[in-house]
VOPAGU-2260 file (C-alpha; in pm, 1 decimal, decimal comma):
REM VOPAGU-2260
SITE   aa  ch    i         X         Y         Z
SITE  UNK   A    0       0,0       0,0       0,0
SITE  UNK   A    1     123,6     342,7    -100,1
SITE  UNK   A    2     184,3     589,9     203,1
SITE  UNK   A    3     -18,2     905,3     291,2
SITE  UNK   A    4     271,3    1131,8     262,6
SITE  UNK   A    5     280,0     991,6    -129,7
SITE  UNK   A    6     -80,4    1101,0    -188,2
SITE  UNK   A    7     -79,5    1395,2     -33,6
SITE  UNK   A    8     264,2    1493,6    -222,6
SITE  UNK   A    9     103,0    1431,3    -562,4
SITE  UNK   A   10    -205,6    1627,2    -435,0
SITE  UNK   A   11      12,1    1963,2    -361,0
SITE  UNK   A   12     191,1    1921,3    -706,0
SITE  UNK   A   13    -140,9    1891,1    -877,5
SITE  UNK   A   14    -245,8    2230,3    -659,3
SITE  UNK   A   15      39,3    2389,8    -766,7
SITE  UNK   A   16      82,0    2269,0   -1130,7
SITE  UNK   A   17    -326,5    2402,6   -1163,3
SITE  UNK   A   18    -255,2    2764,8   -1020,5
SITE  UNK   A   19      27,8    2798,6   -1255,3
SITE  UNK   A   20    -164,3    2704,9   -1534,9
SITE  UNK   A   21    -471,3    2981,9   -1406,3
SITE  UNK   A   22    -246,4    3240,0   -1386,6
SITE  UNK   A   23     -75,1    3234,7   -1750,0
SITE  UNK   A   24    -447,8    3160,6   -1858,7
SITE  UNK   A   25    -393,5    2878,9   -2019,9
SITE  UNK   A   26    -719,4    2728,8   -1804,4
SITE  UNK   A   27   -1036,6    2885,5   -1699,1
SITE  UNK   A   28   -1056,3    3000,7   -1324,4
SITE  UNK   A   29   -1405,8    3066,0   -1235,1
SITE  UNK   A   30   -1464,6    3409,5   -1334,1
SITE  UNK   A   31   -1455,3    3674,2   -1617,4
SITE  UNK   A   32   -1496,0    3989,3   -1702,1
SITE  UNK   A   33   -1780,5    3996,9   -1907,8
SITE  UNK   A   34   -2111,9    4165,7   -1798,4
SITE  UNK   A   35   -2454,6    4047,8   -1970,0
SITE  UNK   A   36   -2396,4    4404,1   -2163,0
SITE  UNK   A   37   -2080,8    4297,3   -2297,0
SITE  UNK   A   38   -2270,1    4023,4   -2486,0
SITE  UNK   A   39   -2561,3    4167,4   -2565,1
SITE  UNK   A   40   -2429,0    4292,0   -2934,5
SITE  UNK   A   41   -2719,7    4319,6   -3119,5
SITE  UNK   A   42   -2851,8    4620,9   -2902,3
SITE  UNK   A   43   -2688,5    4940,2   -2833,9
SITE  UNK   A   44   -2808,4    5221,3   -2711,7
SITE  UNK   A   45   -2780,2    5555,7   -2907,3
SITE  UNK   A   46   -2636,9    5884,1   -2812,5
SITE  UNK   A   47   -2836,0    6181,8   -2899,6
SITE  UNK   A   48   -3125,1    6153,8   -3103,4
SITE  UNK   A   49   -3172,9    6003,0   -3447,9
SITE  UNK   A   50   -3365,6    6182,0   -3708,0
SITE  UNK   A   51   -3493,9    6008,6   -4012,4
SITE  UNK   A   52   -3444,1    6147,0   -4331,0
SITE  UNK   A   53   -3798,0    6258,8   -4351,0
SITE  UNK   A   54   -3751,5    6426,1   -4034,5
SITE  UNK   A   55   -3849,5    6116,6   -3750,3
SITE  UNK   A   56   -3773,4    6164,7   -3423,5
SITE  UNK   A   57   -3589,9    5918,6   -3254,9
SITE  UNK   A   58   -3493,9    5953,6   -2917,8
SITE  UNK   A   59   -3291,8    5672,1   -2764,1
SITE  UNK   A   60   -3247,3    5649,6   -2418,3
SITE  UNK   A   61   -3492,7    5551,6   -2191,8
SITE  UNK   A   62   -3405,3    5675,5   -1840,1
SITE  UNK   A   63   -3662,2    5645,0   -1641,8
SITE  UNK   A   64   -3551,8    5818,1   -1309,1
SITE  UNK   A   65   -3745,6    6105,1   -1173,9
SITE  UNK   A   66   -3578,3    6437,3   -1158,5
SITE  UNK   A   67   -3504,9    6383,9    -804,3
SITE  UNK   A   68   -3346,3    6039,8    -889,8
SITE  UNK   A   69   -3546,9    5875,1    -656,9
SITE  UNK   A   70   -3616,7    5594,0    -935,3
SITE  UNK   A   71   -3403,8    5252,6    -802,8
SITE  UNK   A   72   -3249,4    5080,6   -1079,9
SITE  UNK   A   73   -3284,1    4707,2   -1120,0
SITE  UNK   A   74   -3063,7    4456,0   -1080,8
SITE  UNK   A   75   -3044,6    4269,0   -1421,7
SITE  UNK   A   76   -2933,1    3956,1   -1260,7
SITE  UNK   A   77   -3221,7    3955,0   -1011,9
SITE  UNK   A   78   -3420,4    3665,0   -1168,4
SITE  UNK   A   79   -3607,0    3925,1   -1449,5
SITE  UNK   A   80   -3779,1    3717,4   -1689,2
SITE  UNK   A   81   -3600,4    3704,0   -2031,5
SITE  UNK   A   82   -3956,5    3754,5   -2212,3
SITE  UNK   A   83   -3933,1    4160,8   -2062,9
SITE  UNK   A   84   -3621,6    4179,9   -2273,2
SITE  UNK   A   85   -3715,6    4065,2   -2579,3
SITE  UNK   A   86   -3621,4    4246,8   -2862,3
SITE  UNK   A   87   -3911,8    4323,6   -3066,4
SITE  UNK   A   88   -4088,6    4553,4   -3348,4
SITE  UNK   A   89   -4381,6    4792,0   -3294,4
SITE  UNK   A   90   -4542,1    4927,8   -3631,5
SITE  UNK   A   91   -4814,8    5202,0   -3675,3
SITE  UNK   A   92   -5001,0    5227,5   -3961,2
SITE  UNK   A   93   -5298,4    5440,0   -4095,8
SITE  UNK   A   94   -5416,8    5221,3   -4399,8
SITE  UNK   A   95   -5616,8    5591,0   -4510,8
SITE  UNK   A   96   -5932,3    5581,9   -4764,3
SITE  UNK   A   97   -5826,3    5672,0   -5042,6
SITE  UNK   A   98   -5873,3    5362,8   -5308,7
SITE  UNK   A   99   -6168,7    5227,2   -5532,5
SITE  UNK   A  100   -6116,3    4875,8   -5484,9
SITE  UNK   A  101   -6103,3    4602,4   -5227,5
SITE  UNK   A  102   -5777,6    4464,1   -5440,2
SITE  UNK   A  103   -5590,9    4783,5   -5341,5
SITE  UNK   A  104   -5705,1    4730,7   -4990,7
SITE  UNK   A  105   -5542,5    4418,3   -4995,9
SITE  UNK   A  106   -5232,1    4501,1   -5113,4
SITE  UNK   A  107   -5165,3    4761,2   -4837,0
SITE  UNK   A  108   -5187,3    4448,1   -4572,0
SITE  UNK   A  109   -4945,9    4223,0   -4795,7
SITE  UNK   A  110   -4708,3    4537,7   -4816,4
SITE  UNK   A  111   -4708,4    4568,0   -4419,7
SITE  UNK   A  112   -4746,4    4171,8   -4376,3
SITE  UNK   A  113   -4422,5    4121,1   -4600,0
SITE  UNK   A  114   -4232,5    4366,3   -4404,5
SITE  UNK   A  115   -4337,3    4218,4   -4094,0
SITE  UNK   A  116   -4289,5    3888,6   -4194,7
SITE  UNK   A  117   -3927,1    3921,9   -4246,2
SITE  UNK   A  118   -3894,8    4030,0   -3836,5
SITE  UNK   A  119   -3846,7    3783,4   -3578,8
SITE  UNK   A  120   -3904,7    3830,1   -3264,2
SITE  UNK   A  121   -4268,8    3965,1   -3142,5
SITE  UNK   A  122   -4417,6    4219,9   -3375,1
SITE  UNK   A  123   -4711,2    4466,2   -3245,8
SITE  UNK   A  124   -4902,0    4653,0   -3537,8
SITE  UNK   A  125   -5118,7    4939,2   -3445,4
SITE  UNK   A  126   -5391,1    5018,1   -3679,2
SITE  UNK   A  127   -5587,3    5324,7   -3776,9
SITE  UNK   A  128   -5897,8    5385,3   -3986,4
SITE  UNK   A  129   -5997,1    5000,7   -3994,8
SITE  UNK   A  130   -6368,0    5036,1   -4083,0
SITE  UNK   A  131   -6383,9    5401,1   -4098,6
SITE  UNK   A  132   -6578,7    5532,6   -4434,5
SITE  UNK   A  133   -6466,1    5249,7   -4620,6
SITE  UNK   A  134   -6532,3    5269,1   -4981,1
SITE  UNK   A  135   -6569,2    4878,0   -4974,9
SITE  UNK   A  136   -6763,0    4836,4   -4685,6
SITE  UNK   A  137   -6638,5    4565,3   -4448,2
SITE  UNK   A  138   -6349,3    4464,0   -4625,1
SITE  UNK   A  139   -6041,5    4626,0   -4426,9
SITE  UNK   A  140   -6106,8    4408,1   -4132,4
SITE  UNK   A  141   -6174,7    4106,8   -4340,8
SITE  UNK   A  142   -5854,9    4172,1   -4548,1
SITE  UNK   A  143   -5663,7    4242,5   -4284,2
SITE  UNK   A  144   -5742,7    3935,0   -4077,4
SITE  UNK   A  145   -5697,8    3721,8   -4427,0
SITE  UNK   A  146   -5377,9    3830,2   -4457,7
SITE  UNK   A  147   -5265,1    3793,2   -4069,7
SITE  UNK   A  148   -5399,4    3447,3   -4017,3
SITE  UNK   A  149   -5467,8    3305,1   -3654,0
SITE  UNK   A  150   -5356,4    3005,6   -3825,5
SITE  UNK   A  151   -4987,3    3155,9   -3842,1
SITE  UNK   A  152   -4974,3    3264,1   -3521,2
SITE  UNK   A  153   -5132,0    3666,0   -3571,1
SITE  UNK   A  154   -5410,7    3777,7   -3317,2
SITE  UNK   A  155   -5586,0    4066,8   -3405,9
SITE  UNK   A  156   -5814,6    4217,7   -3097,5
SITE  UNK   A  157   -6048,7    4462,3   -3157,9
SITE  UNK   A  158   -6282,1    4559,0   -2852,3
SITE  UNK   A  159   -6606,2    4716,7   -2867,3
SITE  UNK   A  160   -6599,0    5064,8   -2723,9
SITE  UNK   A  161   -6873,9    5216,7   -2524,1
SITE  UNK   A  162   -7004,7    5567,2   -2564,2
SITE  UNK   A  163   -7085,9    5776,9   -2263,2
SITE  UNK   A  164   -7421,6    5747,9   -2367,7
SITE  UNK   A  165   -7416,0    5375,5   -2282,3
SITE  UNK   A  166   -7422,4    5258,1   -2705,5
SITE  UNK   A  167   -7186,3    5038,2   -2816,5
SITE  UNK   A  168   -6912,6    5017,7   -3152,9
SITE  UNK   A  169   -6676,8    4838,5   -3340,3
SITE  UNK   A  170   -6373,7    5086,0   -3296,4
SITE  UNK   A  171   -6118,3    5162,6   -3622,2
SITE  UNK   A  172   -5811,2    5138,0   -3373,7
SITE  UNK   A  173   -5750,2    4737,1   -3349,7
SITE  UNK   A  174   -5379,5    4619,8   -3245,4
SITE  UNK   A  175   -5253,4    4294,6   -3376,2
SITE  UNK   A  176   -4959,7    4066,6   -3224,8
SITE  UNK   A  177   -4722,8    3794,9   -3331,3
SITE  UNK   A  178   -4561,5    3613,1   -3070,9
SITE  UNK   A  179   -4668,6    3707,3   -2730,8
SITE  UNK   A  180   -4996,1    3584,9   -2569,8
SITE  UNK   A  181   -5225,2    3858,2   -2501,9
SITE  UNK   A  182   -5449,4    3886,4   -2149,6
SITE  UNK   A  183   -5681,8    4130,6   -2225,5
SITE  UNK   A  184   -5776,3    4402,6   -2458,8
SITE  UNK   A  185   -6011,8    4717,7   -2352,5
SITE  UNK   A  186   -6172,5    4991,9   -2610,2
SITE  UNK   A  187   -6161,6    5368,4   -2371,4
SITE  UNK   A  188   -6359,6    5637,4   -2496,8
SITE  UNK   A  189   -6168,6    5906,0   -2592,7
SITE  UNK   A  190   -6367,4    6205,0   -2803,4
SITE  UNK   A  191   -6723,0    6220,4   -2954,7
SITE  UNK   A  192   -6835,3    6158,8   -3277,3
SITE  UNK   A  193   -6911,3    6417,4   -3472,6
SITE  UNK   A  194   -7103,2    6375,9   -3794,5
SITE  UNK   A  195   -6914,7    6444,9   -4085,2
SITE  UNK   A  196   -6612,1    6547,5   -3909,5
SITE  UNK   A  197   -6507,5    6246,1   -3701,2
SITE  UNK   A  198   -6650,8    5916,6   -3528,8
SITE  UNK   A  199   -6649,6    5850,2   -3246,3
SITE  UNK   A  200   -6269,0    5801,4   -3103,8
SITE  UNK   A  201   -6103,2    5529,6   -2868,1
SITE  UNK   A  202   -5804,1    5423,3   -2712,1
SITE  UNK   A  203   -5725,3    5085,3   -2752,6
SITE  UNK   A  204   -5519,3    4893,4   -2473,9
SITE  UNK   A  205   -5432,9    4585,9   -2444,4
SITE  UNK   A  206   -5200,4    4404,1   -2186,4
SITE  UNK   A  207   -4908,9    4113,3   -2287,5
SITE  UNK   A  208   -4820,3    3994,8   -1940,0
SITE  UNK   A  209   -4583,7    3737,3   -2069,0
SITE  UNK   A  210   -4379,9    4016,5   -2205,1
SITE  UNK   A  211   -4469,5    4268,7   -1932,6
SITE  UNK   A  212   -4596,5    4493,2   -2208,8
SITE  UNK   A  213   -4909,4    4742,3   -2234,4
SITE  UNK   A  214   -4942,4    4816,6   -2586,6
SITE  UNK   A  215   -5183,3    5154,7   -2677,5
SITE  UNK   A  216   -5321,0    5231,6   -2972,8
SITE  UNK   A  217   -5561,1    5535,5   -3085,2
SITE  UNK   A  218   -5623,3    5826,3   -3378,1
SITE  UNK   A  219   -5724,9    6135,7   -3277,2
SITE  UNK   A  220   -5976,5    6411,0   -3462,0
SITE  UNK   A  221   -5796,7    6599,2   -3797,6
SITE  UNK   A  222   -5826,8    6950,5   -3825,3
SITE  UNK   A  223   -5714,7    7062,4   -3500,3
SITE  UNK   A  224   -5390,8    7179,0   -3569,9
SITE  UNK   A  225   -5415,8    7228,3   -3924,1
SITE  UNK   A  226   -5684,3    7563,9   -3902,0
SITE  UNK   A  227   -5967,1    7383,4   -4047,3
SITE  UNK   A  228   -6330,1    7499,0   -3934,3
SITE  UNK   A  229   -6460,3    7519,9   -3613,3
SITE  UNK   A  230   -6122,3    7473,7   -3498,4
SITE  UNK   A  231   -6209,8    7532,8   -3104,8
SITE  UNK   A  232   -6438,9    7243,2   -3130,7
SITE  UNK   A  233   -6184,2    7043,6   -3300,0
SITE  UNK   A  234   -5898,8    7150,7   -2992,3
SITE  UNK   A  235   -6132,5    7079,4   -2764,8
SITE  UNK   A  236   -6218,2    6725,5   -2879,6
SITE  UNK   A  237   -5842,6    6667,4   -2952,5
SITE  UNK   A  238   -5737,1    6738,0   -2602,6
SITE  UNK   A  239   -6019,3    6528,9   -2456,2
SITE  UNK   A  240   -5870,7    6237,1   -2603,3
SITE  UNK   A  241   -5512,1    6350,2   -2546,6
SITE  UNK   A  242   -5618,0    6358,8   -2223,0
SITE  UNK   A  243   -5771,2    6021,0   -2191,8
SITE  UNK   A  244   -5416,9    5865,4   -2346,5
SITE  UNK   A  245   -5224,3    5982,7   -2071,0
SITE  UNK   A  246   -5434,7    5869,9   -1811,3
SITE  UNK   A  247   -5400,5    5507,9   -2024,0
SITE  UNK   A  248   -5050,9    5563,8   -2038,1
SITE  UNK   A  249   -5009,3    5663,8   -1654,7
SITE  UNK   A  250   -5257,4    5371,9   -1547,4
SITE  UNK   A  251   -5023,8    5109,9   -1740,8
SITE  UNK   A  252   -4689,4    5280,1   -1631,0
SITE  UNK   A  253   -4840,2    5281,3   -1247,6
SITE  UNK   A  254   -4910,8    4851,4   -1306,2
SITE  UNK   A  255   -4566,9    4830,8   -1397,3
SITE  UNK   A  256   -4606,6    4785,3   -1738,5
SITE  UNK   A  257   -4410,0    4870,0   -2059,1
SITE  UNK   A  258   -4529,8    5101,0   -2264,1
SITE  UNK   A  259   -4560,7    5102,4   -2610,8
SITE  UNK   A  260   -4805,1    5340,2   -2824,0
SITE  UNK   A  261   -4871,3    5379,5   -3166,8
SITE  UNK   A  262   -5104,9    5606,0   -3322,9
SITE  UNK   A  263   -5231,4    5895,9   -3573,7
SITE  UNK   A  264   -5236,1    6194,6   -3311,9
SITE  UNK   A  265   -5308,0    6440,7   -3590,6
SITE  UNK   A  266   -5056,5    6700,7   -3488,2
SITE  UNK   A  267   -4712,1    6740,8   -3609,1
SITE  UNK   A  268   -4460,7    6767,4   -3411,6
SITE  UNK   A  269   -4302,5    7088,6   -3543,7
SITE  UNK   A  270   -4477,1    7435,3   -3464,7
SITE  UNK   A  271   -4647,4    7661,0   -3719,4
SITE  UNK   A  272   -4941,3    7915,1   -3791,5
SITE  UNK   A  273   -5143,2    7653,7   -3699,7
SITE  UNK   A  274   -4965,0    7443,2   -3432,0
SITE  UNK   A  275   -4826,0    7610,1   -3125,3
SITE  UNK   A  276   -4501,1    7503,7   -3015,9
SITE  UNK   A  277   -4554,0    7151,0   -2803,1
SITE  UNK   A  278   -4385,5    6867,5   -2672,5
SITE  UNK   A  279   -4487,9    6560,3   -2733,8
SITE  UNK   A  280   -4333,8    6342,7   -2478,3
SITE  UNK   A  281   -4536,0    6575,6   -2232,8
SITE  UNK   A  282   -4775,6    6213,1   -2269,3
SITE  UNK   A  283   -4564,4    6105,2   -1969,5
SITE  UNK   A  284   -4245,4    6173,0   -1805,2
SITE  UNK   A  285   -4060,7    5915,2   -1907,3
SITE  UNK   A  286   -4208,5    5920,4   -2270,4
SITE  UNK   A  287   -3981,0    5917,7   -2552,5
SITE  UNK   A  288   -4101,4    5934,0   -2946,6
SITE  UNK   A  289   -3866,7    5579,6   -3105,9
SITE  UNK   A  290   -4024,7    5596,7   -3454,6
SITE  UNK   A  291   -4297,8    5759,9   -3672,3
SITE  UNK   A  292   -4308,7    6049,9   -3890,0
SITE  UNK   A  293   -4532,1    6355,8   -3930,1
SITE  UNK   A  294   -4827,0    6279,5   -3739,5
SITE  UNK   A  295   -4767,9    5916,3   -3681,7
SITE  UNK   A  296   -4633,2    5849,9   -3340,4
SITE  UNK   A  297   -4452,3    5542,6   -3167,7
SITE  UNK   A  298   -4377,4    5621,6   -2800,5
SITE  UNK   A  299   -4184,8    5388,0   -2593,5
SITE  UNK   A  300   -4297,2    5438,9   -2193,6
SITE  UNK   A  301   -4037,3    5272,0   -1976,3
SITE  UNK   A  302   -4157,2    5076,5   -1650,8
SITE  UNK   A  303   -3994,0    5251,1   -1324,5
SITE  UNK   A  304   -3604,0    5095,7   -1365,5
SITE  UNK   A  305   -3617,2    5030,6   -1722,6
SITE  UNK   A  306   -3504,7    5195,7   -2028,4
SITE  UNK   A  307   -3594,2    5066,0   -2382,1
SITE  UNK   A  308   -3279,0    5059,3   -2613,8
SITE  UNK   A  309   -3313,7    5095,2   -2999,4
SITE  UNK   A  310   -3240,2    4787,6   -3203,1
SITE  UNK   A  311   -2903,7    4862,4   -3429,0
SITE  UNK   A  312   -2774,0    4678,9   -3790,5
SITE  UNK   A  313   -2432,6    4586,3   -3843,2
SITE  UNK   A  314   -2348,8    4866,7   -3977,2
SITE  UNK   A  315   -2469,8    5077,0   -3677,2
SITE  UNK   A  316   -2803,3    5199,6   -3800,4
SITE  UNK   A  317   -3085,0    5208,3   -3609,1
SITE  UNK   A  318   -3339,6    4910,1   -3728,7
SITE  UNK   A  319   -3688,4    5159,1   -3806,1
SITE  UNK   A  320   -3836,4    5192,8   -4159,3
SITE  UNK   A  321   -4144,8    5293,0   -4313,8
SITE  UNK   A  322   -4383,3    5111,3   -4594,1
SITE  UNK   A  323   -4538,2    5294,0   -4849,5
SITE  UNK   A  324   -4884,8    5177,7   -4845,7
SITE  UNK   A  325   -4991,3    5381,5   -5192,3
SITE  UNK   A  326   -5329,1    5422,7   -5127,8
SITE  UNK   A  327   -5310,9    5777,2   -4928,6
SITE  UNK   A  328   -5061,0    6018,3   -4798,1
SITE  UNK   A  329   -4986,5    5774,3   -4537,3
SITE  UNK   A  330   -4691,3    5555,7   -4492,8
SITE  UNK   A  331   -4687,9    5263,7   -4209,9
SITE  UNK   A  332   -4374,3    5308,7   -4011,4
SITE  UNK   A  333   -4191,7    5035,7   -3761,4
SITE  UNK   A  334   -3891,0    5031,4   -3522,4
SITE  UNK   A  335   -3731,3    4800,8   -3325,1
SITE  UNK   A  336   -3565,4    4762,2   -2989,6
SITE  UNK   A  337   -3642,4    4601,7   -2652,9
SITE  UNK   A  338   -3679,9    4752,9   -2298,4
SITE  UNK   A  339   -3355,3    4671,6   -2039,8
SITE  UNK   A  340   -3330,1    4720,8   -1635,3
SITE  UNK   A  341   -3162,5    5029,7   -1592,8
């Protein structure tokens, strides 16, 4: 039998041999130096803001602390579900009503549905004008669900609002998803109809939980910013419904939600005879515009101790677009990016 003091020799030369070997890192040691933002490549936040060549606003960052500070960040080690951090791609699109024939109609949803279909990752599309005057009757909805099948793993949700006057509607604002499973979906009354002017508007919400998203979608009244008639009426309808967003938005945000919204606001961003000088991430404090152009919005609301960080190429741009849908003035416009613990 061999002795202890043989074992235990060989033991201390193995010890040794091993902590040589560590140090000239020729094996590994139990450690490195890498965070989880070291190797997360394929998102990087963006210094400054981004403007589109048609003039898009993107602003990048989103900090979420209060001006005191007072916001915690979050640890993202803690156990946070990967699902929050998915990256994914939010779209807004007014389809418009200009067209004479359901084929045209159709081709607007392929145009969107082939850009879409090219993402991975969940995609969110916020609609606008989806039964609203259509020259072909019904056929928006119905082309629009034929072309983003349940079968293929689209859900399109569109609520019935309520008036204050207790009536009910089919609303023009549905939101459709790929990916995520959706808990709920709510129409909120947001303006009153007004015949020959406007129907009746809503804010569409509806919650992801798996993804720990709230995603908002709405179109406000034209004419308010653009001095069209009556254009105290129009303001005064247009703020009732900005108003209703932001409590949406706050509501959401307070839950602890991401916040994504999409939408025709009908005011530019960019002050003239007719449009007073404005902000619009005055919808919330921690509001920032990520895509859109013109009157077509796509805020990103970060949860208290998140940011959302803009999705980049290879080549460093930003990963937003737009579709031209040729039917009206219009384009559909997307952007991608996910939110992040601070």
């Amino acid at each position: 039998m061999r002795s202890c003091r043989y074992d235990v020799g060989r033991f201390t030369a193995f010890v040794h041999a091993l902590v040589f070997l560590c140090g000239m890192g020729l094996v590994g040691c139990g450690s490195s130096s890498s965070s989880p933002d070291d190797v997360d490549s394929p998102v990087a936040d963006v210094d400054g803001a981004v403007a589109d060549a048609d003039g898009a606003v993107a602003d990048v960052d989103g900090a979420v602390a209060g001006a005191d500070g007072s916001v915690g960040a979050v640890d993202a080690g803690s156990g946070t579900d990967p699902s929050f951090e998915a990256e994914m791609t939010y779209t807004t699109a007014n389809i418009g009503r200009t067209y004479d024939t359901r084929a045209q109609v159709a081709a607007v949803f392929d145009h969107i549905g082939d850009v879409m279909g090219g993402r991975s990752g969940p995609r969110f599309i916020g609609w606008q004008e989806i039964g609203e005057g259509d020259p072909c009757g019904t056929c928006e909805i119905e082309e629009l669900r034929a072309r983003f099948k349940t079968e293929s793993g689209w859900e399109t949700l569109r609520p019935r609002g309520t008036r204050p006057n207790g009536g009910t509607e089919k609303i023009k604002v549905p939101v459709t998803s790929k990916g995520p499973d959706s808990a709920s979906a709510a129409a909120v009354f947001a303006s009153p109809g007004w015949a020959g002017v406007s129907p009746t508007r809503f804010v569409t919400v509806v919650d992801y939980p798996t993804h720990n998203l709230s995603m908002i979608n709405t179109h406000f009244i034209a004419g308010a910013w653009s001095c069209k008639s009556e254009v105290a009426k129009r303001r005064d309808y247009w703020r009732q419904a900005w108003n209703t967003l932001k409590d949406q938005v706050a509501k959401e945000h307070d839950r602890g939600r991401d916040v994504i919204v999409t939408g025709d606001l009908n005011r530019p961003r960019s002050a003239n005879d007719c449009n007073p000088a404005w902000d619009p991430t005055s919808l919330h404090a921690n509001a920032k515009v990520i895509g859109g152009a013109g009157i077509d919005y796509i805020f990103a609301v970060p949860a208290a101790g998140w940011k959302f960080v803009l999705a980049k190429r290879t080549d460093g741009t930003v990963e937003r677009g737009k579709i031209s849908l040729a039917i009206d003035g219009h384009k559909a416009h997307w952007v991608a990016g996910r939110f992040r613990p601070l």
